[in-house]
C-alpha positions as CSV (number, residue, x, y, z in Angstrom):
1,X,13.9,-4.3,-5.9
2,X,10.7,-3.4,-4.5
3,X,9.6,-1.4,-1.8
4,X,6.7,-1.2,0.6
5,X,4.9,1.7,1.1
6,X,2.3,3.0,4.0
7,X,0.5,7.0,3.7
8,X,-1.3,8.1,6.5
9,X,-3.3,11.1,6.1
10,X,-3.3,13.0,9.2
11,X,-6.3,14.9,10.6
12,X,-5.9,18.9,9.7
13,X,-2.4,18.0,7.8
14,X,-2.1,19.2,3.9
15,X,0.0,15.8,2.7
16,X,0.1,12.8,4.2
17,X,3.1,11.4,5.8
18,X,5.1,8.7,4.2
19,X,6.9,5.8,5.3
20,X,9.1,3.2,3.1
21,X,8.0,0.2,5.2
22,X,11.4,-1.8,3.5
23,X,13.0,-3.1,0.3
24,X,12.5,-6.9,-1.1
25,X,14.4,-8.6,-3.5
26,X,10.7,-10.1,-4.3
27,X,7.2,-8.4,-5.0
28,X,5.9,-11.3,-2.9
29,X,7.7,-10.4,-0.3
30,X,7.0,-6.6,-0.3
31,X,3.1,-7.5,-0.9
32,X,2.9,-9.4,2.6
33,X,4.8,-6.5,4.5
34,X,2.4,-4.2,3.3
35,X,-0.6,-6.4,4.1
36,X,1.2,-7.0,7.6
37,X,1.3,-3.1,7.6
38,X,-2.7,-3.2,7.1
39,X,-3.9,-5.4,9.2
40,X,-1.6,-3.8,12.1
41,X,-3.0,-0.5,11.9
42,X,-6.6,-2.2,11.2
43,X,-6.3,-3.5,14.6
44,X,-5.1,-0.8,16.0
45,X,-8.0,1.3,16.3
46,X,-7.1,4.2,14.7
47,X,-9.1,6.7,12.7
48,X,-6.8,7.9,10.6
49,X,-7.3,7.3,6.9
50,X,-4.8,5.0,5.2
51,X,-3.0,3.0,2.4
52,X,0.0,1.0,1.3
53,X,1.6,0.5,-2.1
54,X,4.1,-1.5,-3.6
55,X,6.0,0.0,-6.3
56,X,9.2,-1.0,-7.9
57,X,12.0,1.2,-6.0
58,X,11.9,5.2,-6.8
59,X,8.7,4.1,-9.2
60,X,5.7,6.2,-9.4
61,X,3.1,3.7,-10.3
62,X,2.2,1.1,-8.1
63,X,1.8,-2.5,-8.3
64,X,-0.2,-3.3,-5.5
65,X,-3.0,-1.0,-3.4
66,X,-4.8,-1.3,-0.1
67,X,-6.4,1.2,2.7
68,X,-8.1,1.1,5.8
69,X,-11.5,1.9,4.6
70,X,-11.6,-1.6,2.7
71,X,-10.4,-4.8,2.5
72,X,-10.4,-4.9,-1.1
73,X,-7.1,-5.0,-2.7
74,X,-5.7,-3.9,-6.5
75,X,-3.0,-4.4,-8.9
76,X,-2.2,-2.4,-11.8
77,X,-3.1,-4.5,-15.2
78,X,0.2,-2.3,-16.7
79,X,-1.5,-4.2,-20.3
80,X,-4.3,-1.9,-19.9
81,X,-3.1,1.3,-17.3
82,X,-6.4,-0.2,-15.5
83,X,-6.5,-1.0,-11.4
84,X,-7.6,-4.6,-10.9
85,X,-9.4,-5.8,-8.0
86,X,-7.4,-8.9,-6.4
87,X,-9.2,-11.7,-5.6
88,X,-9.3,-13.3,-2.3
């Protein structure tokens, strides 16, 4: 199972709130629900800071990574511990 992720970092707040977006059978799956996730707040206007992970469920390293400040996206190459950029 894999599960999508969003943080938002609220203005004056210590820790940023977070929000299990939902559980997939499939990485796939969970990857487009957090790009849905993006391009929803994107467009929303907001100027609040941020991101969206997908991470196996109850994992602590993520396999996927976007934020509003970009539109650049990464994977973990977990041969290497090193953060990918994902080509588009």
């Amino acid at each position: 199972m894999f599960e999508a992720v969003q943080f938002i970092e609220q203005r004056g707040g210590t820790d940023p709130s977070e929000a299990v977006l939902g559980e997939y059978a499939d990485e796939v799956d969970a990857v487009t629900a957090a790009r849905q996730a993006r391009d929803s707040f994107t467009t929303s206007g907001s100027s609040e800071y941020a991101w969206w992970i997908v991470r196996e469920k109850g994992a602590r390293l993520a396999n996927f990574i976007a934020d509003s400040r970009s539109d650049k996206e990464f994977v973990l190459d977990l041969r290497t511990g090193e953060l990918v950029e994902v080509a588009k």
